[in-house]
Structure formats: structure tokens, C-alpha cells
C-alpha positions in Angstrom: -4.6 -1.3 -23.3 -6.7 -4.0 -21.7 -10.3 -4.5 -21.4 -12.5 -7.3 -19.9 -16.2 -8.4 -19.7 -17.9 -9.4 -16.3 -21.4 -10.5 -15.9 -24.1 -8.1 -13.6 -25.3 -11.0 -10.9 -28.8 -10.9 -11.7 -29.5 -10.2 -15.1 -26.3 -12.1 -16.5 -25.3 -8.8 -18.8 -21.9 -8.3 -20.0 -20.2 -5.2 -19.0 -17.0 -4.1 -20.3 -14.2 -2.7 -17.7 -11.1 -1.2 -19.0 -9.6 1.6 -20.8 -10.7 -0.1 -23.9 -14.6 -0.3 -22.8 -15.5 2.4 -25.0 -17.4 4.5 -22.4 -16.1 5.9 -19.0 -16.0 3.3 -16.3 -17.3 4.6 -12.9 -15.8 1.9 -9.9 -17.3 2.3 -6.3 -14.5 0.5 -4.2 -14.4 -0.5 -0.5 -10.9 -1.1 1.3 -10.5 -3.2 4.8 -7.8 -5.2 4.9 -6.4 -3.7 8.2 -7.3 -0.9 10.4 -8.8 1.5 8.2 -12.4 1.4 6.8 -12.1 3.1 3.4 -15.0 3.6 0.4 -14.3 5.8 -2.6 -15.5 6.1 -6.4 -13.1 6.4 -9.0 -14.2 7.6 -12.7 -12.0 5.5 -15.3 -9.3 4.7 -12.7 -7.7 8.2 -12.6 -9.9 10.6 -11.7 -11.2 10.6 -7.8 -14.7 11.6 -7.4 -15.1 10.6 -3.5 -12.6 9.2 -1.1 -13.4 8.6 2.7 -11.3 6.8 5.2 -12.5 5.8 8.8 -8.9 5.3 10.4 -8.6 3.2 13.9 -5.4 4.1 15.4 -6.3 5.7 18.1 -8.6 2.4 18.9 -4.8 0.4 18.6 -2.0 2.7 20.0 -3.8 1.3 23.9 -2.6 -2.1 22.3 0.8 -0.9 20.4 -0.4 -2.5 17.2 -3.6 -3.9 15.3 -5.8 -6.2 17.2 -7.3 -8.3 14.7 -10.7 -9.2 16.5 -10.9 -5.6 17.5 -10.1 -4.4 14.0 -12.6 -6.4 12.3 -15.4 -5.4 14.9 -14.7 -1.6 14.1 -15.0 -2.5 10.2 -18.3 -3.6 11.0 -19.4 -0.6 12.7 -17.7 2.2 10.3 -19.0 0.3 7.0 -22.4 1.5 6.2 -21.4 5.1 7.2 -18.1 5.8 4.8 -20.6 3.8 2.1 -22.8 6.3 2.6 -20.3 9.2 2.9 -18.4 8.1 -0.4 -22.0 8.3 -2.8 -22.7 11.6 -1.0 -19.2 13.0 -1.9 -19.0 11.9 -5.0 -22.8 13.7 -5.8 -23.9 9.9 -7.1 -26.4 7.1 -6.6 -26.0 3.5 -7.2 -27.4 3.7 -10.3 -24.5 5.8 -11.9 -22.0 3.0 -10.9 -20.4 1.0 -13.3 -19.2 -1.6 -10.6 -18.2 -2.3 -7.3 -15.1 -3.4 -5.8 -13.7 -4.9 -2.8 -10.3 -5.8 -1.6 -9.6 -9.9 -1.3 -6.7 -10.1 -0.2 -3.7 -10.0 1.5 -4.9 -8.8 4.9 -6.6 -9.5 8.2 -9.1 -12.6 7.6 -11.8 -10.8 9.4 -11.3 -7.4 8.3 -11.4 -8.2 4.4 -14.4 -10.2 5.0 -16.8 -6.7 6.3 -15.6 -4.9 3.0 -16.0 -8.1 0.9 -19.3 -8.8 1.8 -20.3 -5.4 1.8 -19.2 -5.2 -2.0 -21.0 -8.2 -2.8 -24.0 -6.8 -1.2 -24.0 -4.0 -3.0 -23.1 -5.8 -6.7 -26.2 -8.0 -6.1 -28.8 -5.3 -5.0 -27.8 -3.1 -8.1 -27.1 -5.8 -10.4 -23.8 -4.3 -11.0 -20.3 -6.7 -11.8 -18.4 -7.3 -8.2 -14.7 -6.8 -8.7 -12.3 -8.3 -6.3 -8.8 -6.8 -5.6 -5.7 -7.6 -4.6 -4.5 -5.1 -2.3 -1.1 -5.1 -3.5 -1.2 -4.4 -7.3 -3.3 -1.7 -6.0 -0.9 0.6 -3.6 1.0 0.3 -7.3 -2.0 1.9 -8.9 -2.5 4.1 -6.1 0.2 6.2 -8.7 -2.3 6.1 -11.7 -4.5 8.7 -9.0 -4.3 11.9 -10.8 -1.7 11.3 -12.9 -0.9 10.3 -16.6 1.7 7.6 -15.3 1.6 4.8 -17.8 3.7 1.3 -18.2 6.5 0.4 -18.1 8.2 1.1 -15.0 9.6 -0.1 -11.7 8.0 -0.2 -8.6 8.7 -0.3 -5.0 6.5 -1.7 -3.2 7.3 -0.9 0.8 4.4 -1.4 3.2 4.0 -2.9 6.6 3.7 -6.3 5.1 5.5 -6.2 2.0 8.6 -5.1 0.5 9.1 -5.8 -3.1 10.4 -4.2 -6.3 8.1 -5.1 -9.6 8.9 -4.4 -13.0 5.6 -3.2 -14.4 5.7 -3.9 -18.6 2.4 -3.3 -18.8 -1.3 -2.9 -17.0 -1.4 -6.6 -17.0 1.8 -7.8 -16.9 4.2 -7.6 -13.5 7.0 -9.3 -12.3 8.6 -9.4 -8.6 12.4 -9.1 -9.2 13.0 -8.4 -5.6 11.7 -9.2 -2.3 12.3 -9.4 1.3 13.4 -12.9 2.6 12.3 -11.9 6.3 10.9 -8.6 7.7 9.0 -6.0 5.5 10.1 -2.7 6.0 7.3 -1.5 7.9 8.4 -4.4 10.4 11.3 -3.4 10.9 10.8 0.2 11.2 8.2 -0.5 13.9 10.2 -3.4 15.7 13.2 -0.6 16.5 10.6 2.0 16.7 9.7 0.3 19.5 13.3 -0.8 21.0 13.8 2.8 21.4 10.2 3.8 23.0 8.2 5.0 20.2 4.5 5.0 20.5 2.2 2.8 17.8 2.4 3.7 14.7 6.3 3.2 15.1 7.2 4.2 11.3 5.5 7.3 11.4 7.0 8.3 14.6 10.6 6.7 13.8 10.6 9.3 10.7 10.0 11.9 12.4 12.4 11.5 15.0 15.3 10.3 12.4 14.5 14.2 10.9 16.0 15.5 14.5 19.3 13.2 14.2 22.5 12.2 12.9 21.8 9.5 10.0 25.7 8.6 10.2 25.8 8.5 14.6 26.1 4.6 14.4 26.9 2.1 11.8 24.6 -0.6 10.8 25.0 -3.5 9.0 23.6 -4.3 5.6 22.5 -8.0 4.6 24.4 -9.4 1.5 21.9 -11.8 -0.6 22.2 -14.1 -3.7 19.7 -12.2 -5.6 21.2 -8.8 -5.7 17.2 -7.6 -5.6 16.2 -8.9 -2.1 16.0 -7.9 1.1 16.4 -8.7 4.6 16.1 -6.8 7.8 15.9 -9.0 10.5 20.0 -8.7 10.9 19.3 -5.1 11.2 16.9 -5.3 13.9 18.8 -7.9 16.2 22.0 -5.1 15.1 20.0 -2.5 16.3 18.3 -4.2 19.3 22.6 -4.9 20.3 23.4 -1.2 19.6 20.5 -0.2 22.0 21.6 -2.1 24.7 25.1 -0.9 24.6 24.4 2.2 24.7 21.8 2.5 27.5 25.5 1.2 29.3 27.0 3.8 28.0 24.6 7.0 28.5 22.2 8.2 31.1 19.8 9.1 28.6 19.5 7.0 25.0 20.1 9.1 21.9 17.2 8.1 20.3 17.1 10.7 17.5 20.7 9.2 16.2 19.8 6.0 16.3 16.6 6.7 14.5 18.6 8.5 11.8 20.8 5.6 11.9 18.4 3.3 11.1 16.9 5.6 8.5 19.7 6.1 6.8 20.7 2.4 6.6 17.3 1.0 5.5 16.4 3.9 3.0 19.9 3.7 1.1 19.5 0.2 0.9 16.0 0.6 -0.6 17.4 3.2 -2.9 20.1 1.3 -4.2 18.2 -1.7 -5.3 15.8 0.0 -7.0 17.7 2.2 -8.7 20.2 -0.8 -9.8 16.8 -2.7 -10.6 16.0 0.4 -12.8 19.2 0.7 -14.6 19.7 -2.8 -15.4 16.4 -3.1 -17.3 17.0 0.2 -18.8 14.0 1.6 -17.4 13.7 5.4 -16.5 10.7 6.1 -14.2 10.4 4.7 -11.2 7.2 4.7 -9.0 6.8 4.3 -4.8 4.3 2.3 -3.4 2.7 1.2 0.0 2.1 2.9 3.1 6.2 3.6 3.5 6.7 5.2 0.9 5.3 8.3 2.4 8.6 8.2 4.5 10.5 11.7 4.4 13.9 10.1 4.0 12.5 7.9 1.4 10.8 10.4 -0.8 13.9 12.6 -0.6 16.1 10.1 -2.1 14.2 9.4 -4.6 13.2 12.2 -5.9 16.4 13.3 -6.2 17.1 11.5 -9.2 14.8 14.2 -11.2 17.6 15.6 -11.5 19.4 13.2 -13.3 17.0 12.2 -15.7 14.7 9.7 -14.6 10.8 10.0 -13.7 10.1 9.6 -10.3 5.8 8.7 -9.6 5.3 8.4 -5.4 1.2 9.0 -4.7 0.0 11.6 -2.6 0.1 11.3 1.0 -3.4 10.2 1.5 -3.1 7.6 -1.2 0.3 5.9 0.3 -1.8 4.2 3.1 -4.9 2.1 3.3 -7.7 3.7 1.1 -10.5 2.3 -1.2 -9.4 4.7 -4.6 -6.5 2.4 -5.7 -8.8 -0.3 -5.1 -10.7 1.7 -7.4 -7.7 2.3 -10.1 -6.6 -1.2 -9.4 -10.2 -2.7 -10.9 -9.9 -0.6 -13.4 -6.5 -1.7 -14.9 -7.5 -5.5 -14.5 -4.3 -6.2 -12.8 -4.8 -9.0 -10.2 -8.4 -8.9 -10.4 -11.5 -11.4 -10.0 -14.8 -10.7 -11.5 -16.6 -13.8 -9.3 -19.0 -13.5 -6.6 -17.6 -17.1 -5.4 -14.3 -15.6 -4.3 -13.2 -15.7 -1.2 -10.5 -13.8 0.9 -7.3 -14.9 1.5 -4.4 -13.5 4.4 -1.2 -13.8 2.4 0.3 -14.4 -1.0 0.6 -17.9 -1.8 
């Protein structure tokens, strides 16, 4: 189990994070990598005392997608409020913090530098550790929420930016087996989400809309890689963008509910399949779901399935799948991809 000792900014004094710190940890997280302005405090990276998210889709579906200029300036007005509303929550003051904790990195540039700052601000008036995250190895630990999910395990990671499956051996020890070579699935599913007409958010939408067809309407194709682990969907998109056209020859009215399904089923069996393959080659029999997709119906159904055969299936509740600032929280806590540095600085993409 893994512990580590970061230094309070002002005072220099060691303070132990970890499950081997020998006294409950306490994190105060902020999230802002995108369009959502999250703050939440975590005791000992399981147990959610306060979680509050400030969401701005209704600012983006005018622009069918996150602005980044516009994003960042609506970070900068939510901030101080969901600060304020996570210690209120939570029944806490600053002085009952262990540390605080900011997401780094990937994300929007000027979005993840509001929450950043903030958390910096915060270490240095408290004279608490600052803890920066990496957004990804936290969806993973979004799982660890309310649980007693422990390494080792595979995880698939499916976001708007990312699709990846990890073998997890440990808290501190990952590996990316798989990834996609082009589009994440959240691209894609917005890309065809809107081909068909589907209003921003296109995934959430799409899913909904594939529940109302016939997932076996219209065949699609499915990429064939060297790395039997990776992914690619742009193929599928230009497939589907052909399909579309065709049949607006075809039909007075498009059946958009088939070709929803259609696209559902295609992507979702191929994410299933993968995994599960992943899974079985490195004999490993829970599998966890990550990142904002895998709140996906289709997705969630397919997995969980395989309950039945044996295997332990982790996916985090709903309002832990997307954007929010308690698997920052959980992700501090497990050390995984973190930086205890008040030099760091935020970056857009993995390297």
C-alpha cells in the first residue's frame, strides 16, 4: 500500500498521504479541466464527505460543443462559490484538511489553470501540501468512491478524449495495453451524433435514441489493428457519415433511432470485446469502467453481464463517470500520477 511525504509551503513540514500514513487523510480537491467547475472533499480516498459540480452545458449546446475561452471564463466565475459550497457540505473548515488538490492535466489550458491556481491558493494560505492530478488516473479512481475495489484489475478508460484499456497491478503501478490510434469514443459518438441531428451533448443523446432502435438495422464496419488492444473509429464515422447519406436518398424521413442503435451496437461490442480479451489473457477477473462514457446504457449492460459468469464488474456511479473533483480527491490519495510541487504547471495532453 503506498504512502508518500509532501512538504506544507510555508512551514516546510512533512505530511504523510497514503493508506499507509497512519491517520485518516482528509483531501479537498478542485476539478476544471473542461466545462464543469467541480470542488469536493474526500476522507481517505473512499469515503465522500462533500461533492459539488457547477456544470456549463447549457452555456455550450448555443455553440454545439465547449468553447474554450468561454469555458475557462465561467471557471472563473463558478470557483469561489462550489469552494465554498464543498466546506459547507462537508460540515468542515480549512483547518480540518489534510491537503488540497487540483487537476493538472490533460484538459483545456485555460480551464485547468482557474482550478490550479485556486488549489495553490488555498495550499499556501493554510499551509497545507498542494497535490496535483492527473485527470485520467483519476476517472480510474473515480471506482475506489464508495467501494472496497482494490488492485489488480483492468480498466476501460472511455471519455470524450480518451479511450484506453489499463491493467492496474497496483495503486502505483499502470500500464496502457490498448488505445485508440484516432478518435476517442466520445468523438465519435458525438461526430455521428451530430450527422444524424442530435443536439450537444451528442453521446448522451445518441444513447438515448439507440434505446428506441434496432442495433442490427445497418452494418458497420469494425477496424482490424496490429495490436489486437487498440482502437480506431475514424473508419466508422466516415462509414457512418456514407450510410447517412444513402439513406436520406432512400427515405423521406432518416431512421435515426436504427442508425443510433447501429452505431451503438458496433462501438460498444467492440469495446466489450477488447476488454474482456484484455481481461482474459492476463488472467484477471474484475474489470472496472471509467470516464464519462462509461455511464452509457449499452455499455453498462454489456458489461455487467459478465456477473454472471464470474467476473467482478466495478463502473462508478453516475455522478462520478463525468467531470467531478472526488476522484481527484481518490486519485491524490492513491499517489497514482501525482505531483506534490507548487512549481507545476498544467499541460493539454499526454505526452
Amino acid at each position: 500500500m503506498p504512502v508518500k511525504e509532501f512538504r506544507t509551503p510555508i512551514s516546510d513540514k512533512p505530511v504523510l498521504i497514503g493508506p499507509e500514513s497512519g491517520k485518516d487523510n482528509i483531501i479537498f480537491a478542485i476539478e476544471s479541466s473542461c466545462d464543469e467547475t467541480a470542488a469536493a472533499i474526500v476522507k481517505n480516498g473512499r469515503e465522500v464527505l462533500s461533492n459539488v459540480v457547477a456544470s456549463q452545458i447549457k452555456t455550450h449546446i448555443e455553440f454545439g460543443g465547449v468553447v474554450p475561452e468561454v469555458a475557462a471564463r465561467e471557471h472563473l466565475e463558478a470557483i469561489n462559490v462550489v469552494i465554498a459550497q464543498a466546506f459547507e457540505q462537508a460540515g468542515l473548515i480549512a483547518d480540518d484538511i489534510t491537503a488540497f488538490a487540483a487537476t493538472v492535466g490533460p484538459g483545456l489550458v485555460g480551464s485547468l489553470l482557474v482550478g490550479m491556481n485556486a488549489g495553490k491558493a488555498l495550499a499556501i494560505a493554510n499551509d497545507k501540501p498542494f497535490i496535483g492530478v492527473n485527470h485520467l488516473n483519476a476517472h480510474v479512481c473515480a471506482n475506489y468512491l464508495n467501494t472496497e475495489l482494490e488492485p489488480p484489475f483492468v480498466a476501460l478508460l472511455i471519455s470524450g478524449g480518451h479511450t484506453q484499456i489499463i491493467e492496474v497491478k497496483s495503486y502505483l503501478e499502470q500500464k496502457i495495453i490498448g488505445e485508440t490510434i484516432d478518435d476517442a469514443i466520445g468523438e465519435a459518438y458525438d461526430k455521428v451524433a451530430r450527422l444524424i441531428g442530435l443536439p450537444y451533448p451528442g453521446g448522451v443523446n445518441l444513447d438515448k435514441l439507440a434505446q428506441t432502435g434496432n442495433p442490427f438495422a445497418f452494418k458497420l464496419p469494425e477496424a482490424k489493428l496490429q495490436n489486437e488492444y487498440d482502437f480506431s473509429f475514424s473508419g466508422l464515422k466516415t462509414a457512418s457519415l456514407q450510410l447517412i447519406q444513402k439513406l436520406k436518398k432512400e427515405y423521406e424521413e432518416l431512421p435515426k433511432a436504427d442508425i443510433a442503435a447501429s452505431f451503438q451496437e458496433n462501438v460498444t461490442s467492440t469495446l466489450f470485446k477488447k476488454t474482456k480479451k484484455a481481461a482474459d489473457n492476463i488472467n484477471a477477473k474484475t474489470i472496472v469502467l471509467a470516464g464519462g462514457v462509461a455511464a452509457n446504457s449499452e455499455i453498462r449492460k454489456k458489461f455487467f453481464a459478465l456477473r454472471e459468469q464470474g467476473y467482478k464488474i466495478y463502473a462508478p456511479e453516475m455522478k462520478y463517470c463525468t467531470d467531478n473533483a472526488s476522484m481527484i480527491a481518490s486519485s491524490a490519495y492513491f499517489l497514482a500520477n501525482t505531483t506534490g510541487n507548487l512549481e507545476i504547471e498544467v499541460f493539454s495532453r499526454m505526452s
